[in-house]
Phi, psi and omega in degrees: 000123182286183209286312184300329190248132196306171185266177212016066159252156213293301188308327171323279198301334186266349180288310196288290227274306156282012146288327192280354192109349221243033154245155187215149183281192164202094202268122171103352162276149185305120144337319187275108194060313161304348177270335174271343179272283195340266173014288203295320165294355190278310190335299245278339183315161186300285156259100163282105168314155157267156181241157167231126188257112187246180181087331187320122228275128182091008157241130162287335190231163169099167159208195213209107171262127163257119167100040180298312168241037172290016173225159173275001175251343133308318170273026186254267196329322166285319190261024148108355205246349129138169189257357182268057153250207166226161167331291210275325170293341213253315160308319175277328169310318183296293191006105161084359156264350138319306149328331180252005170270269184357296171298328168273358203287328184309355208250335202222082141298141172314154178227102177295115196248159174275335214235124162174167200303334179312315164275008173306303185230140156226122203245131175225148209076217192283015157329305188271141164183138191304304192297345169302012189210137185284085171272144244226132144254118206289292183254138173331322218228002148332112184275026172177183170276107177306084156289356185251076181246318191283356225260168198220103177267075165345122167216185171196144165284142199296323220273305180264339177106348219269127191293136145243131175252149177179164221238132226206156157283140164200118186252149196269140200226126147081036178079021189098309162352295192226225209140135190268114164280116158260064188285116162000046233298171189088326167317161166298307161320283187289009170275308167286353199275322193282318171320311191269329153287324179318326216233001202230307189058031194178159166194132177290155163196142182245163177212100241235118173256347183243130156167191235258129219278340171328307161329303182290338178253004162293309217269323169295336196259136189307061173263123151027132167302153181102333215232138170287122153309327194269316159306352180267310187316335188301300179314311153314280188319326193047078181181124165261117195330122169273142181207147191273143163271079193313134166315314193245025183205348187074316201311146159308131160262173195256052190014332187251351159321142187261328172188135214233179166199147154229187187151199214230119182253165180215131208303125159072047171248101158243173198208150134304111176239172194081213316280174182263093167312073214256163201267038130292328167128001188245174172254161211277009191112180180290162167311136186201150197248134206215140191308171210211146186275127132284114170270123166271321169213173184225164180193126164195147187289184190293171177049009200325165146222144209262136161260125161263142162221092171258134185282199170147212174329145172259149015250154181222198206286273193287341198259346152291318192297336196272333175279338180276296149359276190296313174314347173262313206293315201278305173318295221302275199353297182301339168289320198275004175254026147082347188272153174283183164066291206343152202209350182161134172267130120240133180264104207273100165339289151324316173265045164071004185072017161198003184272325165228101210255188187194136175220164193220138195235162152234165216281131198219354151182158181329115210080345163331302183282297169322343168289303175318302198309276234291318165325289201310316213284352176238026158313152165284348177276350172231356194288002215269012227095032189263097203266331186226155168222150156239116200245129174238178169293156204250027170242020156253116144324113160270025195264333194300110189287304178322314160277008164281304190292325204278319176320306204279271143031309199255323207257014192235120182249118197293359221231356194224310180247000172284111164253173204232116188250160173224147180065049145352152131314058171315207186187151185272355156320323188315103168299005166235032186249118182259161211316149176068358184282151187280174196256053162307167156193169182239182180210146193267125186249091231245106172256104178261008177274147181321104194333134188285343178299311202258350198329301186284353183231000170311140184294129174326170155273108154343019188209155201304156176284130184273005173258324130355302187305329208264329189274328185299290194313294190301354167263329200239336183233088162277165190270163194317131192088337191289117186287351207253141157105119198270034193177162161221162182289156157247000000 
């Protein structure tokens, strides 16, 4: 990192992601859609790159990064763990370190700085306006332009003092003006929001659309009530975060940001916003009304650059990140209840890294695997929008769909082992929540393991001794050129 950049500033992390190969530039693409079909094609590569978009047509300055953690070797590098994995090692690398960032973040308090690139321009009044930066209409059927998909929303509680930072749709309102908060309800962020009004009649916020993807992937993620996402980023990092004190809200901005805004949310300042291509794969419904910002102030370094994450159809920004991520976080949690046997999580990337999970055990007395299932659907890492849990045998991959599917199939009498839990945790995200209802939803709790009864006497598995199999690959499929061996498949 060179002297001049704050630490988890975004260009820093584009310097590491272009030594490795994985950024690729993009000149000249539209604001109005073309930067979101580009994405969207980028997502769906074998290795998706990140792009970085410049150029943008009818902006001479800003850009727009998309697929900031779309790799397992971009996202071991936002979270500290190093750029050589896979998916699934990248998963075990996590193993037991949300907890332990969690437990340490009291240790990395924010370090409030005078100075940083952030502030090269500061604009206020009738001045501001969003659109003077290529905010993106993502998806067709998008009801405005989005500056909010990567972005990271500051709030705090009035009592204890202690941020929450997450990442909320935020449509730019009012010409450039304002901006729309589609803060979650039930989240922390509207816990606090609803707080500060209750006591207050107003709540500050601040909002950082540029910066280092930890942030994005923090902001996304469940961390613990209570706990400052920018102190838990401390906690990765073993560092503590410099962050600018916005003048008129107290709140943090993040030192290494690219472009910020603070102001005021308020009881009935509302605006229509939506719909949204959100990261169920559908769009959220008709136009609705979401508290609306008073911007007080805008900041942004030269040149900024906006972290996009837009979601839609999976796969995107969040639904990997959210599955490697939550497939560790959901093991520790299921250990920490004290149950035995587990052997692996997975939150399955087609549902978004959270609509359908899978664990895979091995079996250890009668009731076990339903005892697992039933743990996992009410974790806080899954409890969120969860529609299947699935519990298999530990000779099942659950990241393997295919061997996932083969479990569910053989090893199941639907009539026996599917149980149907109700009136869940939803979301008004939900494309199956109909309109004004409230956001229950249920979920299926699926044991997909060899009946525990029958354990010594379930018909074997076809298939071959995998140390047989290993000696059969090296004589018959050696790679091309290859002298061992008295033969190769053609």
């Amino acid at each position: 990192m060179s002297d001049h950049e704050p630490l988890l500033s975004l260009r820093s992390f584009l310097d590491e992601v272009d030594a490795r190969g994985e950024l690729r530039e993009v000149r000249g693409a539209h604001w109005d859609l073309e930067l979101g079909a580009i994405a969207e094609l980028s997502y769906r590569l074998a290795m998706p790159p990140a792009l970085l978009f410049r150029d943008i047509t009818g902006y001479p300055s800003g850009r727009v990064l998309t697929g900031s953690t779309g790799s397992p070797g971009r996202l071991g590098l936002t979270l500290g763990q190093g750029g050589d994995h896979t998916g699934e090692s990248l998963v075990q690398a996590l193993r037991g370190k949300p907890t332990q960032w969690a437990a340490d973040a009291k240790n990395y308090p924010i370090l409030p700085v005078t100075d940083a690139p952030l502030l090269a321009n500061e604009i206020t009044g009738d001045k501001i306006n969003l659109l003077d930066f290529p905010v993106p209409r993502w998806h067709a059927h998008d009801g405005g332009r989005f500056i909010g998909t990567g972005c990271l929303v500051v709030t705090s509680d009035p009592e204890t003092g202690v941020h929450n930072g997450g990442c909320y749709r935020m449509e730019v309102q009012d010409g450039g003006r304002a901006v729309t908060i589609a803060a979650v309800p039930g989240k922390h962020g509207a816990q606090h929001i609803q707080a500060w009004f209750d006591r207050h009649g107003r709540a500050p916020v601040t909002v950082s659309f540029g910066h280092h993807p930890l942030l994005l992937a923090l902001g996304g993620t469940e961390v613990p009530l209570g706990v400052s996402e920018l102190a838990y980023a401390g906690s990765v990092v073993t560092n503590r975060i410099p962050v600018v004190l916005g003048p008129d809200t107290g709140l943090p901005i993040p030192a290494g940001s690219e472009l910020a805004i603070e102001g005021w949310l308020r009881p009935g300042q509302v605006r229509e916003e939506g719909p949204f291509g959100e990261w169920t794969g559908y769009y959220s419904g008709a136009r609705r009304e979401d508290l609306c910002m008073e911007i007080t102030r805008l900041y942004h370094r030269d040149d900024p650059i906006m972290l996009g994450a837009p979601p839609g159809r999976p796969p995107h920004d969040y639904s990997y990140m959210r599955t490697v991520m939550k497939s560790a976080m959901i093991h520790d949690e299921l250990v920490a209840t004290g149950v035995p046997g587990v052997v692996m999580a997975w939150a399955h990337e087609p549902a978004g890294g959270r609509l359908f999970v899978a664990v895979s055990i091995a079996q250890r007395y009668a009731g076990h695997a339903r005892q697992v299932g039933h743990l996992t659907a009410q974790l806080p890492a899954v409890s969120y929008m969860n529609r299947y849990v699935v519990v298999v045998d530990d000779d099942i991959d659950p990241a393997n769909l295919d061997e996932l599917m083969w479990a569910m199939a053989t090893r199941t009498d639907p009539a026996d082992d599917i149980e149907i839990l109700r009136r869940q945790r939803g979301s008004r995200l939900d494309p199956m929540l109909a309109p004004g209802a409230p956001p229950f939803t249920s979920r299926a709790v699926i044991d997909a393991c060899r009946p525990w009864e029958r354990l010594s006497s379930f018909p074997k598995v076809a298939q071959s001794d995998p140390g047989y199999l290993s000696e059969v690959r090296a004589r018959w499929f050696a790679d091309p050129g290859s002298t061992t061996g008295p033969g190769r498949l053609r």
